[in-house]
N, CA, C and O atoms as CSV, one atom per row, in Angstrom:
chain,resi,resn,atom,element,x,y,z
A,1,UNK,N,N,217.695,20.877,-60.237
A,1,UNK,CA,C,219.099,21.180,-60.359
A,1,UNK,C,C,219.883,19.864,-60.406
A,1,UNK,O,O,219.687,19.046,-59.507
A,2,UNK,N,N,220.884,19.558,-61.530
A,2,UNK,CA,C,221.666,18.597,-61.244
A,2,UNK,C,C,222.391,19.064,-60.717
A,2,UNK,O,O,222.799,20.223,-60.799
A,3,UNK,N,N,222.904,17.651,-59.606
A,3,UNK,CA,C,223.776,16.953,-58.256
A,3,UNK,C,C,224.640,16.571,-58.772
A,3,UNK,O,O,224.678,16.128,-59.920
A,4,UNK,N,N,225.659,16.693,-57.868
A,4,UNK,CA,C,226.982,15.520,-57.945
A,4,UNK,C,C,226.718,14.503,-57.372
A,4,UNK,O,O,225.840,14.489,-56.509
A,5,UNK,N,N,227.399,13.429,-57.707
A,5,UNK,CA,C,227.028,12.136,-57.276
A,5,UNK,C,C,227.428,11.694,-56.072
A,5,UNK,O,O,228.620,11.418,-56.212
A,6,UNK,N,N,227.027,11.425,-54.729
A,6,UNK,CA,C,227.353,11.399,-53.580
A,6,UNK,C,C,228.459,9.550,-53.311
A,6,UNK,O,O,227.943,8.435,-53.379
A,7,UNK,N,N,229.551,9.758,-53.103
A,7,UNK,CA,C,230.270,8.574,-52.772
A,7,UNK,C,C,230.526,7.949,-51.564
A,7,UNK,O,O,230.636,6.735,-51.393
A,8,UNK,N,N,230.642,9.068,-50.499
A,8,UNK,CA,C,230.724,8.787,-49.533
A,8,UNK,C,C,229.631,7.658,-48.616
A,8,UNK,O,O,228.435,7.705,-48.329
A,9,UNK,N,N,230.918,6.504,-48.310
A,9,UNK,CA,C,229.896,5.684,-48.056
A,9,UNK,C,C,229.238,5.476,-46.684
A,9,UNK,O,O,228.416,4.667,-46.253
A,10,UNK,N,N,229.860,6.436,-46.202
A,10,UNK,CA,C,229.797,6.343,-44.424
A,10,UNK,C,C,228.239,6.860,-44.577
A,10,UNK,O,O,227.230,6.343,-44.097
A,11,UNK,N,N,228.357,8.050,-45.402
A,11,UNK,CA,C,226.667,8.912,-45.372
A,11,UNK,C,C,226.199,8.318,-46.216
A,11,UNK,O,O,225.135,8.936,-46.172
A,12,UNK,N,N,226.007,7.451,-47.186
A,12,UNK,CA,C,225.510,6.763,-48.008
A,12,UNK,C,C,224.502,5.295,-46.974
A,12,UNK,O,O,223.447,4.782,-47.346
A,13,UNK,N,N,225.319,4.943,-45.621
A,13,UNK,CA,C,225.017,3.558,-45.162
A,13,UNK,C,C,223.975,4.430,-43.627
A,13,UNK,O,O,223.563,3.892,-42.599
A,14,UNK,N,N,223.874,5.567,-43.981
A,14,UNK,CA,C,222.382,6.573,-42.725
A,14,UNK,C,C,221.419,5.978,-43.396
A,14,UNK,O,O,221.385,5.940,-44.626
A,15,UNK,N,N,220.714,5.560,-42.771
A,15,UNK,CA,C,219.476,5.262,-42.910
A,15,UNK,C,C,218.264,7.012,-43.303
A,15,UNK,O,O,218.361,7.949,-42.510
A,16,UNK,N,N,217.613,7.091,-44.124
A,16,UNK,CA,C,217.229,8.564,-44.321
A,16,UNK,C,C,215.753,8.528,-43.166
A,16,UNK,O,O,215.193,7.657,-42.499
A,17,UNK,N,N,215.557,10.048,-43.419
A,17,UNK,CA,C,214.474,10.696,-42.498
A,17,UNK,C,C,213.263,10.404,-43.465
A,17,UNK,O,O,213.536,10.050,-44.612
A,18,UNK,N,N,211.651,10.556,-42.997
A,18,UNK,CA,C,210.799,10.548,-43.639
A,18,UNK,C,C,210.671,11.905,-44.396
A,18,UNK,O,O,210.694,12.946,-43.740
A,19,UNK,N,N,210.530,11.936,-45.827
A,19,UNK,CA,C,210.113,13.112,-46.258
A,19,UNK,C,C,209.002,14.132,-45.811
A,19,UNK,O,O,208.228,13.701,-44.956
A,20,UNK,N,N,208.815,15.339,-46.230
A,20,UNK,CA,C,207.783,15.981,-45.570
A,20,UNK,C,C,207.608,16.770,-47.125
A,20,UNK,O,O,208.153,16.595,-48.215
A,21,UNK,N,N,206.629,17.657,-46.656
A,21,UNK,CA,C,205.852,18.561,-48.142
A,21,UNK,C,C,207.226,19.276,-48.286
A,21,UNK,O,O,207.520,19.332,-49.480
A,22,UNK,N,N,208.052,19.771,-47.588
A,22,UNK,CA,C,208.859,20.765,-47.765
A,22,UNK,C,C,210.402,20.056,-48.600
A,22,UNK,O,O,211.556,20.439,-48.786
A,23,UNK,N,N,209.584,18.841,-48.921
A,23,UNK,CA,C,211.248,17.877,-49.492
A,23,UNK,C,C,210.680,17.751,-50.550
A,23,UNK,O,O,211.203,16.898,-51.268
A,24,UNK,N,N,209.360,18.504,-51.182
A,24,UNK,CA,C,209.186,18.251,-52.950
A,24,UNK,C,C,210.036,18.656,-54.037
A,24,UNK,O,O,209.984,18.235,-55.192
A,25,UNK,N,N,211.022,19.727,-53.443
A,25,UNK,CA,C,211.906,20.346,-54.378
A,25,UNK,C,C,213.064,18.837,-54.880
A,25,UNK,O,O,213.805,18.754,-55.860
A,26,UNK,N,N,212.853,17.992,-53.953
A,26,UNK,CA,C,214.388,16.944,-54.212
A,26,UNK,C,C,213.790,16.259,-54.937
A,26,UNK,O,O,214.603,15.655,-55.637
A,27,UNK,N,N,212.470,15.913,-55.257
A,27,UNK,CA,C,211.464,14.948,-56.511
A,27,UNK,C,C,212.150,15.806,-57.806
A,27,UNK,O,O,212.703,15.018,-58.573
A,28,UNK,N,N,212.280,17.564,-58.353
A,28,UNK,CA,C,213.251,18.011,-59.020
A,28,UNK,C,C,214.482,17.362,-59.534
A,28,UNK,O,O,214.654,16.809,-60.620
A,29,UNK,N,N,215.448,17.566,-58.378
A,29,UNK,CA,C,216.929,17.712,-58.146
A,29,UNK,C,C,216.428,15.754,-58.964
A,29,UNK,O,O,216.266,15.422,-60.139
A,30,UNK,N,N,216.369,15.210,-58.107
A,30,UNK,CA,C,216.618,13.573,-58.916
A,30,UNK,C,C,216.194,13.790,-60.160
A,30,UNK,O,O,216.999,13.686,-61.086
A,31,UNK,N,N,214.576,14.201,-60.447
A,31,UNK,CA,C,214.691,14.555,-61.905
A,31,UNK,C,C,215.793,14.779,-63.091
A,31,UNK,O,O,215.957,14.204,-64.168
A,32,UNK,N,N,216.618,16.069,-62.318
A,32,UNK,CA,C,217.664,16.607,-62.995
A,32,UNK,C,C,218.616,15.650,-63.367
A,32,UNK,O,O,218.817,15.147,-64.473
A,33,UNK,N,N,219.326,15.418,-62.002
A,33,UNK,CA,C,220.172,14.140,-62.455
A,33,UNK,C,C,220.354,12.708,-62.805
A,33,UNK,O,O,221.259,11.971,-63.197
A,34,UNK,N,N,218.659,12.618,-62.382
A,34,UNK,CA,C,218.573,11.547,-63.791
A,34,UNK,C,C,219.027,11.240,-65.287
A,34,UNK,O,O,219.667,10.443,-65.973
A,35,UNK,N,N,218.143,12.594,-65.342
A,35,UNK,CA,C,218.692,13.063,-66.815
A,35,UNK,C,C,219.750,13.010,-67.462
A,35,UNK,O,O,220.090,12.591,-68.569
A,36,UNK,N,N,220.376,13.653,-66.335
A,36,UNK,CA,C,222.276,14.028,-66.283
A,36,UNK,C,C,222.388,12.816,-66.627
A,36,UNK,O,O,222.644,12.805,-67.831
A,37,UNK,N,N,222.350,12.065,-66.329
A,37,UNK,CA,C,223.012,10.780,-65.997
A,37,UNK,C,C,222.157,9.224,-66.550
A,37,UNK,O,O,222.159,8.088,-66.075
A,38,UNK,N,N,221.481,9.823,-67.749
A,38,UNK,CA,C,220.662,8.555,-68.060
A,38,UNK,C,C,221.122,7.547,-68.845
A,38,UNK,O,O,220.512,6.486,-68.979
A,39,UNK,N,N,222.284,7.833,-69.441
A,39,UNK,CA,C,223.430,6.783,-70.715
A,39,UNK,C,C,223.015,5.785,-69.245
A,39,UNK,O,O,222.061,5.009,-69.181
A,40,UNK,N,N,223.864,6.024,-68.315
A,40,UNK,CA,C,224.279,5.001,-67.007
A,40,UNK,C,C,223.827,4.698,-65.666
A,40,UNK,O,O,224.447,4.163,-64.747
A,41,UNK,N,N,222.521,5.175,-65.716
A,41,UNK,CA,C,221.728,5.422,-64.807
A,41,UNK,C,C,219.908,5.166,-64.805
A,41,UNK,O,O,219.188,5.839,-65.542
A,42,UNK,N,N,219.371,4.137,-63.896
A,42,UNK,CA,C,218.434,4.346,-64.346
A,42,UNK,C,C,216.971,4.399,-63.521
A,42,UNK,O,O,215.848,4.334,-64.020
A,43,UNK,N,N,217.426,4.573,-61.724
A,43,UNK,CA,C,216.917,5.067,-60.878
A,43,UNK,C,C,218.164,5.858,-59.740
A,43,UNK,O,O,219.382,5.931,-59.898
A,44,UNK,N,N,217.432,6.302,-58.760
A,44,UNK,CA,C,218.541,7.353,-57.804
A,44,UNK,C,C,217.799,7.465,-56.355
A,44,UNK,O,O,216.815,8.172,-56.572
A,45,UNK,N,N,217.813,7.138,-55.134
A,45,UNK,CA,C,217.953,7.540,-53.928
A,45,UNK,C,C,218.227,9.024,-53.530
A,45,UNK,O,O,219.222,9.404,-54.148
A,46,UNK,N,N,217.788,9.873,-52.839
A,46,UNK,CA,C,217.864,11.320,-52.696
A,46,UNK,C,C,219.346,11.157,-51.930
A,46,UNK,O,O,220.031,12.162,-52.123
A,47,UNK,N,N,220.019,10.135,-51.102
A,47,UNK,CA,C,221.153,9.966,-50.749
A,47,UNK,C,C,222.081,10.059,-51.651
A,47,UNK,O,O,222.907,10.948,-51.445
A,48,UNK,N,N,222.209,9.447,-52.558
A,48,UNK,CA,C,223.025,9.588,-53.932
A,48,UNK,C,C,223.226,11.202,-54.072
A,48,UNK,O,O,224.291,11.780,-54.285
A,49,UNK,N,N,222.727,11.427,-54.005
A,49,UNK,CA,C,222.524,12.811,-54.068
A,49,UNK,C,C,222.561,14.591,-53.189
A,49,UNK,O,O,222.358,15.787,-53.399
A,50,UNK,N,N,222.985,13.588,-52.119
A,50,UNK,CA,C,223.060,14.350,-50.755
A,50,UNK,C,C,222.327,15.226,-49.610
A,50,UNK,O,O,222.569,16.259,-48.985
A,51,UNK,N,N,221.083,14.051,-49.685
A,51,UNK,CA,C,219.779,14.831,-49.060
A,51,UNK,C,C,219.514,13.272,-48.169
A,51,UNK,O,O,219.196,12.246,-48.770
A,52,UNK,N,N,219.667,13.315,-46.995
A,52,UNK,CA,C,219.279,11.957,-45.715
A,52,UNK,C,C,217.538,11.958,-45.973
A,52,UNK,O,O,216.961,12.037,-44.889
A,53,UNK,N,N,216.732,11.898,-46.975
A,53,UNK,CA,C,215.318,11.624,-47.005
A,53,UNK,C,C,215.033,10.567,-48.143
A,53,UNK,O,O,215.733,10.211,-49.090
A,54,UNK,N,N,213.382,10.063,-47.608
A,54,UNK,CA,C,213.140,9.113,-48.161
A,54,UNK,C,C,212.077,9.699,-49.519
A,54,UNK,O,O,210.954,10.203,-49.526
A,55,UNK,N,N,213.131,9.321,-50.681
A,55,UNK,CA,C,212.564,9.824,-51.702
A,55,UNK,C,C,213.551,8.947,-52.815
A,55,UNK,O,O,214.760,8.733,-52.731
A,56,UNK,N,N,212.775,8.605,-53.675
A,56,UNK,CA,C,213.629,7.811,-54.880
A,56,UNK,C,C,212.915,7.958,-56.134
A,56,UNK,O,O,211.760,7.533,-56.113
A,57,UNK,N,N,213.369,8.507,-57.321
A,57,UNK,CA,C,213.405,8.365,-59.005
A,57,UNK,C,C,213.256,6.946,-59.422
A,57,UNK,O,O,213.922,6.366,-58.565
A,58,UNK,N,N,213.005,6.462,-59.848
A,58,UNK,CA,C,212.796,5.353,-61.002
A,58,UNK,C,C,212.262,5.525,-62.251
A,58,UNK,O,O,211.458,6.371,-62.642
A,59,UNK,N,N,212.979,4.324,-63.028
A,59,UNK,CA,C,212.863,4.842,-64.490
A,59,UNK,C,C,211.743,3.634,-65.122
A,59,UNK,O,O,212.319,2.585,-65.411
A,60,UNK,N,N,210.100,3.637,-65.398
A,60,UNK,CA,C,209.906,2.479,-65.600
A,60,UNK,C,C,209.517,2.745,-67.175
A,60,UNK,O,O,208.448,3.341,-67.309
A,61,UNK,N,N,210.155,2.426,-68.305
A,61,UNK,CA,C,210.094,2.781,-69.307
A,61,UNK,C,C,210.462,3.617,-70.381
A,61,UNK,O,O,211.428,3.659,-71.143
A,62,UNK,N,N,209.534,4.205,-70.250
A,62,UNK,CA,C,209.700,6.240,-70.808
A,62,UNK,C,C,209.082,6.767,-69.639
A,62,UNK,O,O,208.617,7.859,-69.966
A,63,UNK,N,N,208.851,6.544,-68.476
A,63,UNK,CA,C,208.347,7.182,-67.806
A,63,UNK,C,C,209.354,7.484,-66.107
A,63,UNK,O,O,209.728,6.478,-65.504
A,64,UNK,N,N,209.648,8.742,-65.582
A,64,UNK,CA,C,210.776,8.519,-64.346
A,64,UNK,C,C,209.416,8.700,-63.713
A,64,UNK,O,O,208.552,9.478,-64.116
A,65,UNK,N,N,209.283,7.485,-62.156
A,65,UNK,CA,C,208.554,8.374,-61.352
A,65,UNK,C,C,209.450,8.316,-59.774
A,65,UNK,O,O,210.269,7.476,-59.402
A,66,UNK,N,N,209.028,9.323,-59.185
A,66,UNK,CA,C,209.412,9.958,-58.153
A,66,UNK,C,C,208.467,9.637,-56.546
A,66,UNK,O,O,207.521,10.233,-56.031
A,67,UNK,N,N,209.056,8.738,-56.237
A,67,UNK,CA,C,208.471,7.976,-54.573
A,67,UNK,C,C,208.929,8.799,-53.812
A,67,UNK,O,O,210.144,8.946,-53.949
A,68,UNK,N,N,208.331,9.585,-52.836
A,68,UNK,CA,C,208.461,9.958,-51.170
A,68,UNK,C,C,208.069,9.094,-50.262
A,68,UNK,O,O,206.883,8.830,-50.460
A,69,UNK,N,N,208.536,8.479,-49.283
A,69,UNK,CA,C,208.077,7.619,-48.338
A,69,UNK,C,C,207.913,6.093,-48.800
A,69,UNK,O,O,207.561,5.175,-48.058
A,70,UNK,N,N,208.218,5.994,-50.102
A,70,UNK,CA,C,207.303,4.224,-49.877
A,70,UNK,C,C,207.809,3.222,-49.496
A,70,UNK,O,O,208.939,3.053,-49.038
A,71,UNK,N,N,206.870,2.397,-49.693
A,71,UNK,CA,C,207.387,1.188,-48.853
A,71,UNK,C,C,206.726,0.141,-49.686
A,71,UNK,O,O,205.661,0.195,-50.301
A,72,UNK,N,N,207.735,-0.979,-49.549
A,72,UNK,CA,C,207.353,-2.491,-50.247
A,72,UNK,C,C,205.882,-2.902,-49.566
A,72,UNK,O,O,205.985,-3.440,-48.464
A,73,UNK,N,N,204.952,-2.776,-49.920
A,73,UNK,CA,C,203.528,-4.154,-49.231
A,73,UNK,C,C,203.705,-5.544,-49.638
A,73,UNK,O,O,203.310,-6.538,-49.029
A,74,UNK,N,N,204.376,-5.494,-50.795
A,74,UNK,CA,C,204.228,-7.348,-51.182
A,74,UNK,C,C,205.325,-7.606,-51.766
A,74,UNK,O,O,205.832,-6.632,-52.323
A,75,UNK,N,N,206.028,-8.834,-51.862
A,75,UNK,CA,C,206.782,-9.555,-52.670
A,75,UNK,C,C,206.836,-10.659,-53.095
A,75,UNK,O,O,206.520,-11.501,-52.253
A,76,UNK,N,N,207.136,-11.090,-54.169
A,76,UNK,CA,C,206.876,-12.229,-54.846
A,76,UNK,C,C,208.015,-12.349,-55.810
A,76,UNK,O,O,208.651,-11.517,-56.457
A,77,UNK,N,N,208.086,-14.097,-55.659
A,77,UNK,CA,C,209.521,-14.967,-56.528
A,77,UNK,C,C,210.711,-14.013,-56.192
A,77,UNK,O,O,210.854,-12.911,-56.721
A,78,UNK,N,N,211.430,-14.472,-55.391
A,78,UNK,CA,C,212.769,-14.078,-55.004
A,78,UNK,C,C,213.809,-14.908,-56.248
A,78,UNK,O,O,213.536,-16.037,-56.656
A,79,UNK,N,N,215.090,-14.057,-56.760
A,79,UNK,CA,C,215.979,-15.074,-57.561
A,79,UNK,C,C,216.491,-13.616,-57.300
A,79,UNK,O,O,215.936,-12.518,-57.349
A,80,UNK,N,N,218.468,-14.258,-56.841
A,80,UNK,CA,C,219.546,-13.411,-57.134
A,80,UNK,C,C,219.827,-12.976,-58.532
A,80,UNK,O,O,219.675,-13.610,-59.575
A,81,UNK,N,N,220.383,-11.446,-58.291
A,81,UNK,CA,C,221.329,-10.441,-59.151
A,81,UNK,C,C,222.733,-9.903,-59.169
A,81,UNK,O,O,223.472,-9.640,-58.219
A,82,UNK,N,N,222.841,-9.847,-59.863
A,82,UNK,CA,C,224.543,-8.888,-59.660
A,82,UNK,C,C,224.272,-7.607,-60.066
A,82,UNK,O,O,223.999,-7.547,-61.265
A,83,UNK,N,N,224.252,-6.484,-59.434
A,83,UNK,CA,C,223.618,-4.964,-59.579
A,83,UNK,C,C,225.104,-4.223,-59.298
A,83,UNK,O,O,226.024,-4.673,-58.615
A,84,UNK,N,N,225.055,-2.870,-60.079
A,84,UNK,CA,C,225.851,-1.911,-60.208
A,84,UNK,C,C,225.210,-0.942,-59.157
A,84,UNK,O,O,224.241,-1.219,-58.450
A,85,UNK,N,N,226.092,0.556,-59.169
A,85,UNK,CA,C,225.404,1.370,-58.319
A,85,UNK,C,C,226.349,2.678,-58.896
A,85,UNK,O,O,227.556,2.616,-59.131
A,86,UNK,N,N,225.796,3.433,-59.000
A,86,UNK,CA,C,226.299,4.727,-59.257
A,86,UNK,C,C,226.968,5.323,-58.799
A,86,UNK,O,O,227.662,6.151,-59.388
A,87,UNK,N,N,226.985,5.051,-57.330
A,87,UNK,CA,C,227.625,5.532,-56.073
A,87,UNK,C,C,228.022,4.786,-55.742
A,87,UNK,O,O,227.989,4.823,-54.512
A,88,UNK,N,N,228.651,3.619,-56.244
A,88,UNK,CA,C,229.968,2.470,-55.991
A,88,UNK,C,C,230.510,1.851,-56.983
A,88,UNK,O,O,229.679,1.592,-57.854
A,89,UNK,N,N,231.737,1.447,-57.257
A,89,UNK,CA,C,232.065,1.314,-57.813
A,89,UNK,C,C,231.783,-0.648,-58.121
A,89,UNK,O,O,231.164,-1.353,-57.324
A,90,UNK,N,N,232.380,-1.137,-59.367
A,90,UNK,CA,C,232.158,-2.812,-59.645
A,90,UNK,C,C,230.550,-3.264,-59.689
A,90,UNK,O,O,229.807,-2.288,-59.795
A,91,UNK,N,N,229.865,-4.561,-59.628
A,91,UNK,CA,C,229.046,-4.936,-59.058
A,91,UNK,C,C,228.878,-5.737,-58.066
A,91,UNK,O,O,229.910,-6.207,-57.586
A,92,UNK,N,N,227.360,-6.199,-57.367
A,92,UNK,CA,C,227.706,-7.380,-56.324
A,92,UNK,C,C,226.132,-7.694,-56.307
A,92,UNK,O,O,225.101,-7.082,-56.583
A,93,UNK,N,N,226.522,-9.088,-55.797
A,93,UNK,CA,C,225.134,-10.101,-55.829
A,93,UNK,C,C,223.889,-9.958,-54.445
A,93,UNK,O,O,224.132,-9.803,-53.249
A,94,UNK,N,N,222.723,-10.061,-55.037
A,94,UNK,CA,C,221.846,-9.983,-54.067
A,94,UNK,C,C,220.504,-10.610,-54.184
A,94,UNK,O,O,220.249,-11.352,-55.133
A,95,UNK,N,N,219.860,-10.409,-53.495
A,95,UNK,CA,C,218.758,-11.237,-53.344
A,95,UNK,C,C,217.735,-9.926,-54.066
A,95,UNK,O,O,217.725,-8.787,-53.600
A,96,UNK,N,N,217.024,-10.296,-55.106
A,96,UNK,CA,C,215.648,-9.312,-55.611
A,96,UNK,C,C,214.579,-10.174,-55.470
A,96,UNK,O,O,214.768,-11.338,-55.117
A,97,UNK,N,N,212.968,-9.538,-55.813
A,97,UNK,CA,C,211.581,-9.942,-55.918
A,97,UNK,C,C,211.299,-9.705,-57.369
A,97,UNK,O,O,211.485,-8.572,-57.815
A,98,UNK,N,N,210.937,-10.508,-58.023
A,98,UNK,CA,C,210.404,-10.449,-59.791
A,98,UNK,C,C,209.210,-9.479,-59.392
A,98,UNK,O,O,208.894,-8.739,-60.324
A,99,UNK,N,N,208.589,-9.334,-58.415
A,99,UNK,CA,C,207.249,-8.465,-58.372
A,99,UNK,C,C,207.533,-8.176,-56.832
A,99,UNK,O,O,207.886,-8.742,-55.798
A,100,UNK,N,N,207.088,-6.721,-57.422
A,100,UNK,CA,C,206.972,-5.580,-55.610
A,100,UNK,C,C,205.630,-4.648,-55.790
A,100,UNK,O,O,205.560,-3.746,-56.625
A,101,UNK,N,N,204.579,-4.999,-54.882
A,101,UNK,CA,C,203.419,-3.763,-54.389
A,101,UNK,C,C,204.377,-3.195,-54.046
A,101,UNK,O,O,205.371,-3.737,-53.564
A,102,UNK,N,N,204.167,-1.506,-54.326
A,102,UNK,CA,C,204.558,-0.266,-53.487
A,102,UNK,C,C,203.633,1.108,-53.514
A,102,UNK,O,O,203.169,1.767,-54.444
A,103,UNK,N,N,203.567,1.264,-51.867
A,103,UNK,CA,C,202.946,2.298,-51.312
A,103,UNK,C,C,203.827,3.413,-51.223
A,103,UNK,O,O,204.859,3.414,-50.552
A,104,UNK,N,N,203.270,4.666,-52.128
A,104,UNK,CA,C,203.975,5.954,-51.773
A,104,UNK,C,C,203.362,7.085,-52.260
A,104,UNK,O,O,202.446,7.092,-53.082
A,105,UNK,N,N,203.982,8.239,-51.637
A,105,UNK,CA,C,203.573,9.299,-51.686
A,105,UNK,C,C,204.128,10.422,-53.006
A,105,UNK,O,O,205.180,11.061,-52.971
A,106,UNK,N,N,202.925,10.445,-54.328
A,106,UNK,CA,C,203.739,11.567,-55.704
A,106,UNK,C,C,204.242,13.172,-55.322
A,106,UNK,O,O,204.558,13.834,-54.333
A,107,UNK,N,N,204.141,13.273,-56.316
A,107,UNK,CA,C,204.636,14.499,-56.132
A,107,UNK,C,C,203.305,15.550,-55.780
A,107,UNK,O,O,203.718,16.669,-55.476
A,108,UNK,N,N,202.062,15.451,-55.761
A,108,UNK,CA,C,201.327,16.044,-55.330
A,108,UNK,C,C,200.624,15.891,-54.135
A,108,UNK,O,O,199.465,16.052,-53.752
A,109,UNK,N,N,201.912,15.452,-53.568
A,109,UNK,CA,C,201.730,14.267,-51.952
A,109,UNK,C,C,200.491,13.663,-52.005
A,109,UNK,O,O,199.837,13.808,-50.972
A,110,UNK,N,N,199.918,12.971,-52.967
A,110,UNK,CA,C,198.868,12.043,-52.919
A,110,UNK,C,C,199.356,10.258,-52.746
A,110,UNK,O,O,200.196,9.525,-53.269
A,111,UNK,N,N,198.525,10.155,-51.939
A,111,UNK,CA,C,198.722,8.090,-51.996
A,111,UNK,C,C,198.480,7.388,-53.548
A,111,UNK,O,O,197.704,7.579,-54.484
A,112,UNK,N,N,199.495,6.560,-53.279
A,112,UNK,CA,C,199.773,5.751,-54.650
A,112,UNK,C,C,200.181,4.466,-54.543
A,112,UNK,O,O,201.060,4.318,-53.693
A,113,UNK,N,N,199.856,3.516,-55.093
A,113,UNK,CA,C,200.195,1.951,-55.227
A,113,UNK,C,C,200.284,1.775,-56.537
A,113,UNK,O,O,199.458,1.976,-57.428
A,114,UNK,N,N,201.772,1.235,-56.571
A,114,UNK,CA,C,202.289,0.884,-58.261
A,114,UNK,C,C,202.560,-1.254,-57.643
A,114,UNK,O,O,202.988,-1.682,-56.571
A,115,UNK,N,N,202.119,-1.961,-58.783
A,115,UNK,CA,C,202.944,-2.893,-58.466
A,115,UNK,C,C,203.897,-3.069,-60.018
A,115,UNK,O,O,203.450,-2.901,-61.153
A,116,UNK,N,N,205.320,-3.454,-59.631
A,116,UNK,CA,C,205.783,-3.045,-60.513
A,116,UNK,C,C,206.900,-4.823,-60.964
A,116,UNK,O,O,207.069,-5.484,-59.939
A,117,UNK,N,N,207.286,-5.217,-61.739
A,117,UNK,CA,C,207.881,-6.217,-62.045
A,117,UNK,C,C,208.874,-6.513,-62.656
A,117,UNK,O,O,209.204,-5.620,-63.436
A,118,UNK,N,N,209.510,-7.368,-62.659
A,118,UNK,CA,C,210.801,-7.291,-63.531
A,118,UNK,C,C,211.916,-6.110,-63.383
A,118,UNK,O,O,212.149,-5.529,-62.323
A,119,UNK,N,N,212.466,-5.892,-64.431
A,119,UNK,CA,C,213.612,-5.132,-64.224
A,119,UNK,C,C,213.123,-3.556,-63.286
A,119,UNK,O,O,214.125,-3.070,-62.759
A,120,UNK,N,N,212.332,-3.051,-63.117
A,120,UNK,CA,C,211.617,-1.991,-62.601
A,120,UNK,C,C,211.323,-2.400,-61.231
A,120,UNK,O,O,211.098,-1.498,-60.424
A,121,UNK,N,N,211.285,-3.677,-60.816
A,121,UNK,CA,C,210.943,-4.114,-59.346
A,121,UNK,C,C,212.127,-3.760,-58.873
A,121,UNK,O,O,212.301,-2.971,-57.944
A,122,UNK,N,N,213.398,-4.615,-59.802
A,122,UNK,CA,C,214.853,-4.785,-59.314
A,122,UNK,C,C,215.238,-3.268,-58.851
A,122,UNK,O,O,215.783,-3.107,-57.759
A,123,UNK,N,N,214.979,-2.287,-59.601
A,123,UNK,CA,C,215.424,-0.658,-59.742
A,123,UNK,C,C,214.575,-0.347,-58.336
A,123,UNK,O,O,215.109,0.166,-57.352
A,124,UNK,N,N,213.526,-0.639,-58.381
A,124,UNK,CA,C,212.330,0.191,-56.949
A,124,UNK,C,C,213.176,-0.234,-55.795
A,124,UNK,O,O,213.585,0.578,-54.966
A,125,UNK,N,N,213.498,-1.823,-55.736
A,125,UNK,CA,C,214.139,-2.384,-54.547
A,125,UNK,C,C,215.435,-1.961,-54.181
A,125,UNK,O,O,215.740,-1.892,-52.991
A,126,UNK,N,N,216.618,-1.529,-55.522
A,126,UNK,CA,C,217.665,-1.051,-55.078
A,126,UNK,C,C,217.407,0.094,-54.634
A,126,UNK,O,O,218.001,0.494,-53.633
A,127,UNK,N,N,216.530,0.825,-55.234
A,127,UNK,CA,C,216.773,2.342,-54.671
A,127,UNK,C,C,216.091,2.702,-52.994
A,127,UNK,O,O,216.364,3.666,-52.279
A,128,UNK,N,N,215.015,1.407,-52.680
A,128,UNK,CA,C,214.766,1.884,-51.638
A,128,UNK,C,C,215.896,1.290,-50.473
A,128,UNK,O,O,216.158,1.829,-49.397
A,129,UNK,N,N,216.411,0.169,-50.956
A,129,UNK,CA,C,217.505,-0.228,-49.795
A,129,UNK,C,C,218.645,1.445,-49.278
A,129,UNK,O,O,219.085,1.921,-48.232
A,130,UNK,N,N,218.677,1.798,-50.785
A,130,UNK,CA,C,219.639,3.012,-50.249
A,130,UNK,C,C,219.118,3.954,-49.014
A,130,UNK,O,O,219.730,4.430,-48.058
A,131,UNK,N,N,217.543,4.044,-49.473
A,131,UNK,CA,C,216.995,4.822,-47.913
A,131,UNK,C,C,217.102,4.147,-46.848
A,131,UNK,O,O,217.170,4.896,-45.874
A,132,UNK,N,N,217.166,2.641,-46.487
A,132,UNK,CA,C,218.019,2.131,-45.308
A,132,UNK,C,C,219.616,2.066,-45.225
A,132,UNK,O,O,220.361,1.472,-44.446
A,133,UNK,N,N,219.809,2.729,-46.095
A,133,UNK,CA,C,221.571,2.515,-45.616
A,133,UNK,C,C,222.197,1.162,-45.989
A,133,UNK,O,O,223.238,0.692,-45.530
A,134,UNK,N,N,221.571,0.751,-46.686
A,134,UNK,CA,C,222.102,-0.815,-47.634
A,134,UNK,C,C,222.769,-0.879,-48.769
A,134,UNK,O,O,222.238,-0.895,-49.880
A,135,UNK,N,N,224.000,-0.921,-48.539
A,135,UNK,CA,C,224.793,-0.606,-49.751
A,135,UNK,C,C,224.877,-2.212,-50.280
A,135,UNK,O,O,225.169,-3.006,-49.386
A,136,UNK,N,N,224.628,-2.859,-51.802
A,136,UNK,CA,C,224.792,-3.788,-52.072
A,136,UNK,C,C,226.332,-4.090,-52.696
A,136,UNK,O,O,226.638,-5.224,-53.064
């Protein structure tokens, strides 16, 4: 189902809950509004979206995939960005990794390790800061 886009930044800066089997329907819902929203959009946080769990869309290519739980294992070559956000308005500068290992859980709650680089690292890293409540 496409979402409205969540602004509020007070609930935007919660840190989210760990997903569970019963949060596969929101791997969907981001689906959806990905879609919705792909001219200007090109990963999403389940916060964006109005669900406090750890789950994030990314777009690496032609391909969206859908993280529950993950987490950075590695990083490599740090160099600042100026990043937009869907759920804020302007941009602002930050610190990214040209390359991120990440551990997470698909949609068939199986374990998964992507390492991912470049502009697709930048997207994995913004979207998981949103599951800490890190608004850039």
């Amino acid at each position: 189902m496409i979402k409205e886009i969540v602004k509020d930044e007070m609930f935007l800066k919660r840190k989210s809950l760990p997903a569970t089997k019963a949060d596969l329907p929101i791997g969907q819902d981001l689906r959806d509004t990905l879609q919705a929203n792909k001219e200007r959009c090109v990963g999403m946080a389940a916060n964006m979206i109005g669900y406090s769990k750890r789950v994030i869309i990314i777009n690496i290519g032609f391909l969206n995939v859908v993280m529950f739980n993950s987490v950075i294992l590695e990083r490599k070559d740090p160099y600042q960005v100026s990043e937009g956000c869907l759920s804020l308005s302007g941009s602002r500068n930050t610190l990214r990794f040209k390359e991120v290992k990440v551990a997470f859980l698909d949609e068939k709650w199986e374990n998964q390790e992507l390492t991912l680089t470049g502009f697709a690292a930048e997207i994995c890293q913004h979207e998981m800061d949103h599951l800490e409540g890190i608004l850039i």
